[in-house]
N, C-alpha and C positions, 0 to 999 in steps of 0.2 A: 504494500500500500504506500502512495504517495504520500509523505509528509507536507503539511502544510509548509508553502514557501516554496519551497522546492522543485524543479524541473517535470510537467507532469507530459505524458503519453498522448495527453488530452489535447485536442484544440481548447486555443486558447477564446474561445468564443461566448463563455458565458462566465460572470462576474460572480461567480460563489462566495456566500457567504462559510464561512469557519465554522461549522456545526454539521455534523452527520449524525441522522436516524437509524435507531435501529428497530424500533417500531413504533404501532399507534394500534388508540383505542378511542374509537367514533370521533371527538373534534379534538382529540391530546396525539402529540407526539413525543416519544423519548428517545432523545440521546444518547451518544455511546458514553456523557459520563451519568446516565440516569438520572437528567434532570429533563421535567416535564414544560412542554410546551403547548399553548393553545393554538389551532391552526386557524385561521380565520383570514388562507389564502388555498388550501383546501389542492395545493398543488395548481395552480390558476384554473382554478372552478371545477376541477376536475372529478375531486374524489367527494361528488354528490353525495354520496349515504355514508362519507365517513370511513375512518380506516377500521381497517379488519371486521367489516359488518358481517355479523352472520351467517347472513342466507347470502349472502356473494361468496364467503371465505369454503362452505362449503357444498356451493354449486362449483365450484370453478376446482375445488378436488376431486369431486367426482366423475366430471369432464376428463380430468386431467388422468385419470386412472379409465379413461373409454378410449377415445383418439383426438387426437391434436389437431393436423393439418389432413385433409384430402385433396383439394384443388377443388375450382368451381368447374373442376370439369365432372363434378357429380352432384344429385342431389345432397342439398344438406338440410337435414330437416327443421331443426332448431332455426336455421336462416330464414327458412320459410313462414316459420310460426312468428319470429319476431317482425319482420317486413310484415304479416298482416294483421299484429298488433298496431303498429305504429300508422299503416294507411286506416286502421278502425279507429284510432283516433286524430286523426287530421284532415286537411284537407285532400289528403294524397292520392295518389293511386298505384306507383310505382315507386320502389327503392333501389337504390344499389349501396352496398357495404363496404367501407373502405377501411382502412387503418387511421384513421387522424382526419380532421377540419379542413388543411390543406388537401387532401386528396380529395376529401367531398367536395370542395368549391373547383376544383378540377374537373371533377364530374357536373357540375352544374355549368360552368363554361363551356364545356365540350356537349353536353344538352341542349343549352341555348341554339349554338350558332347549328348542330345538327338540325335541329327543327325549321330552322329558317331554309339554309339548304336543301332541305326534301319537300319544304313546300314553295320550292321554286325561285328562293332568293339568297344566294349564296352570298350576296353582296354584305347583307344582313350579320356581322362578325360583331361590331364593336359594341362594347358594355358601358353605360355609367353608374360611375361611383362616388362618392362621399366622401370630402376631404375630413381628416381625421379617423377614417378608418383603416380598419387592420385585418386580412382576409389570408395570410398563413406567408410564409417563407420562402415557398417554390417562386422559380420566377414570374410565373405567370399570376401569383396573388401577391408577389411585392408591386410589380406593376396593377396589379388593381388597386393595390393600397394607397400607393402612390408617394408613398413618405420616402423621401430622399432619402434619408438615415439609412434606410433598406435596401434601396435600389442603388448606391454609389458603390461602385468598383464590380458593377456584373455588366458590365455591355452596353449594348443598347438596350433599351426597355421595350419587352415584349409589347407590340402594337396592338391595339385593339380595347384600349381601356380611357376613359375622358371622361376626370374627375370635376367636380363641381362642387363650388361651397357647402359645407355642412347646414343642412335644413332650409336651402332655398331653390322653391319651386320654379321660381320664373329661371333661374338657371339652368334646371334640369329642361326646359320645356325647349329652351335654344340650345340648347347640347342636340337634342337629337335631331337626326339628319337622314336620310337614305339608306345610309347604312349602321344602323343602332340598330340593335338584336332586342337589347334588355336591360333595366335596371337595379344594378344592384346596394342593398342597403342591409347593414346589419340595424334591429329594432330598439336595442339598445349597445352603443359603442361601447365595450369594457375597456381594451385598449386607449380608446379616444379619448377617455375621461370619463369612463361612465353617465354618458350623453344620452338622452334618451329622445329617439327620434317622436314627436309630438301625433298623435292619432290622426288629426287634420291632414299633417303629411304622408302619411301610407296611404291616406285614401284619395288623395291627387297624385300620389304614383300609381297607383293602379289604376284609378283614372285615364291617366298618360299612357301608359301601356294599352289598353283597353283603346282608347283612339286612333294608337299605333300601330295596332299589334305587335306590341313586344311581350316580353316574358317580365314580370319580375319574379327578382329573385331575391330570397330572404336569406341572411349569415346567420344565425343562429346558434353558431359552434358554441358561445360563450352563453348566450343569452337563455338558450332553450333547455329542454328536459328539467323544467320545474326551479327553474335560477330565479325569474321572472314573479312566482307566485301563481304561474299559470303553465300549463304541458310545455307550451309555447308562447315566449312573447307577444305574437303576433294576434292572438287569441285578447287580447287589452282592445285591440283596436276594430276586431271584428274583420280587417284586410284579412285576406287569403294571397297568397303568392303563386304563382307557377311549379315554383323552384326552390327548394329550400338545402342548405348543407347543418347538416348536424353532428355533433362530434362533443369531445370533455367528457361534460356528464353522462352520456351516452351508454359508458361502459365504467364508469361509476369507480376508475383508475385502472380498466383494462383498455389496452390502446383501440381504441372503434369510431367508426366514423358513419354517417351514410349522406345519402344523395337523396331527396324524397320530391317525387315529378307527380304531375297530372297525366292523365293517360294521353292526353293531345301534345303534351311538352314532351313526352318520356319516348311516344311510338316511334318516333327515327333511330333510338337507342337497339337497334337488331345484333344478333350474335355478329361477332368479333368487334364491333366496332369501338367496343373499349371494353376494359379487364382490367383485372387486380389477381397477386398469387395470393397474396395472405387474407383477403379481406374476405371480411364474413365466414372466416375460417369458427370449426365447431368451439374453442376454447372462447374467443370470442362471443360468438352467438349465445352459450348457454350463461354466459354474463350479463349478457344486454337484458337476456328474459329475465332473470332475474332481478336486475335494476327496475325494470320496467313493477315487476310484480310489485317492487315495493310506491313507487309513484305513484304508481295508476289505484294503488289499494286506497278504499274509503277514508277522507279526512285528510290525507298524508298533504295534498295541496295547501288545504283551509290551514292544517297549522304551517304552513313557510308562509303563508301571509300572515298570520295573528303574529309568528315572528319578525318578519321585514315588519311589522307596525310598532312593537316595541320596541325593536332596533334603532328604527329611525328615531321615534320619539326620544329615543336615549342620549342617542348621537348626536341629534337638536341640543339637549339642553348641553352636552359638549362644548360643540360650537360658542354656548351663551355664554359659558363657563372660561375662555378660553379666545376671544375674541382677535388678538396678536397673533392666535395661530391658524384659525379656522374660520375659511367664509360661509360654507352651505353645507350641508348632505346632499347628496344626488343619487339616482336611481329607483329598483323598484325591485320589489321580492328581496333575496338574499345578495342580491348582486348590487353591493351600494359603496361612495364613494364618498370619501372626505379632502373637498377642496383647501386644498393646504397654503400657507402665507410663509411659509419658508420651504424648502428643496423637498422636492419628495424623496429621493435617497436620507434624508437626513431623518426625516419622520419617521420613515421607515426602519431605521437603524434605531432609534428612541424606541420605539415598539417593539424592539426586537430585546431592548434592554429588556422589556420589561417578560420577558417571555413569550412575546406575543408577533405570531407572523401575519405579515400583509402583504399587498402585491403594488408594485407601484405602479402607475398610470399614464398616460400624456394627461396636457392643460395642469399641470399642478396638483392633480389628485390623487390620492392613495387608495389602493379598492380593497374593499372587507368584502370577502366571500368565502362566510361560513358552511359547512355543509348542511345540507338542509334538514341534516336531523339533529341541529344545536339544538341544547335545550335552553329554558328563561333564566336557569343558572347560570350557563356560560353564557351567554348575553350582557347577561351584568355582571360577569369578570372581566369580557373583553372591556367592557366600557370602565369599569373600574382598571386598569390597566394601560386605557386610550388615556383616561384623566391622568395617571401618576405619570408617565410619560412626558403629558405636555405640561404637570406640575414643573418638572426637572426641565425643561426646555426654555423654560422662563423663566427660572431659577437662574440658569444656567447663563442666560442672556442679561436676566440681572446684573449679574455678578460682574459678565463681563465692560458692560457698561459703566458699572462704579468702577470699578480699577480702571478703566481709560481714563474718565473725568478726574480720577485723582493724579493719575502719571501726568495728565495736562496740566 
């Protein structure tokens, strides 16, 4: 094992912090020197139902003691049962099963411009997008992203993507052109800043599509599988999409992704014309069912809302409590964010004093996304926690302030 400091094996691409797990129980992690952490970044919205949950730790052993991989060059039954889960609760009518967010928005790109091509307008490629959004790492979703940060030192930027200001209609309405396919929006931005795209807006993008015949298409990686307080985000606003990618919570901290189409969007999708080896592989699948079992079970939603309501409320009086460091709460369901008045690495690092993990954000916000099976206890110890935090931060800033004025 690499020592901290030290020369690692590793790309140098991702900025770790000093602390390694060696496991977890539902919203706790422990370290290798067994001191407990509360997670209330959930691996970035990932591990929905919590670590080492039950009925996942022991579906995915028993999986694990049948068979692994087959290839989708055979039935796989569990794949089958999950896909018509998930089209009996949505708008959908077709799925495809990937490994990760990036690959489903892959598959929804390669959707889009399929459909247009088969019905006769091949012209029909390019997508718009939302400045401040974040649609996965491939090149093809840095360039839909469109944040420089991402897209400097890989080439030229994949063609086919023209961004527009964040939540402006008249915008999108002169973006498209002749050759516009579709538009696409995540319903609420995690990465952006936990932004939350206004109801009004989804229903003049479909609108626009609907006039155009275009596709929209919904991001949902982060947003969706019960983050929201609802299956789906997009379910607040009563919009339906064409197209939607879903992934994270999906597989509840097994890597899963899918693609979920309308039968008009989906029907150019024929054998060969896109694939996956590992996706919707059975170890996968009999996780997703699983996740799914506990979601969709009675109540399981109503309480992630009764919790985003006590959260926020909590986080409010934060904010009042605290006003040098905190402008607003943002967001909706479990996925919420604390606009911050100093660095968000720095907040973040204060939080971490305190035992407590967060996820940082663009726009200056820090995002809490607890799994959705917190309880009202940890609730109010993250928030007890946020408070000691920015107690010390203040303190902290005190402090340094008097010792200037005095050295002057």
């Amino acid at each position: 094992m690499t020592a901290p400091g030290s020369t690692s094996p590793l790309y140098a691409t991702f900025s770790r912090a000093d602390v390694a797990f060696e496991r977890g129980e539902g919203a706790w992690l422990i370290d290798s020197r067994g001191e407990r952490w509360l997670d209330f970044g959930s691996g970035i919205a990932v591990n929905a139902l919590g670590h080492a949950h039950p009925h996942l730790v022991e579906t995915l052993k028993a999986q694990a003691e049948k068979v692994w991989h087959v290839s989708n060059a055979f039935r796989i039954p569990d794949q089958e049962r999950l896909a018509e889960r998930l089209v009996a609760n949505t708008f959908a009518d077709r799925c495809f099963f990937t490994n990760s967010g990036a690959e489903a928005l892959e598959c929804a790109f390669k959707t889009v411009r399929r459909y247009h091509w088969a019905n006769g307008h091949p012209e029909r490629f390019r997508i718009i997008t939302m400045e401040g959004a974040f649609h996965g790492r491939t090149l093809a979703t840095i360039a839909a992203g469109g944040q420089e940060k991402y897209l400097e030192g890989f080439g030229p930027k994949v063609d086919g993507f023209d961004q527009v200001p964040f939540n402006d209609i008249a915008a999108v309405k002169a973006a498209v052109t002749a050759e516009t396919a579709g538009i696409l929006v995540e319903p609420i931005q995690g990465e952006g800043g936990v932004r939350v795209i206004p109801s009004e807006t989804l229903r003049a993008l479909r609108q626009i599509c609907d006039e155009h015949g275009l596709l929209l298409i919904f991001d949902e990686v982060q947003c969706g599988y019960g983050r929201s307080g609802r299956f789906f985000a997009y379910e607040w606003s009563g919009v339906t999409p064409d197209v939607m990618a879903v992934a994270k919570g999906i597989g509840g901290g097994f890597p899963l992704g899918a693609c979920l189409a309308t039968e008009a969007a989906a029907a150019a999708m024929k054998a060969g014309v896109h694939g996956t080896t590992y996706g919707g592989n059975p170890l996968a699948m009999a996780v997703g069912n699983a996740v799914l079992d506990v979601i969709l079970a009675d109540g399981f939603l109503e309480r992630v809302r009764a919790a985003s309501l006590r959260f926020k409320q909590s986080l409010a009086g934060v904010v009042d409590r605290h006003p040098d460091l905190f402008e607003e709460v943002r967001g909706e369901g479990l996925l919420l964010g604390l606009k911050c008045k100093r660095p968000v690495a720095e907040m973040n690092a204060a939080f971490r004093d305190q035992h407590l993990l967060t996820v940082a954000a663009g726009d200056g916000v820090v995002r809490l996304l607890p799994p959705l099976i917190v309880s009202d206890d940890e609730i109010l110890e993250a928030v007890k926690r946020i408070d000691a935090a920015a107690t010390a931060l203040s303190a902290s800033s005190a402090a340094s302030g008097a010792a200037a004025a005095k050295s002057a």
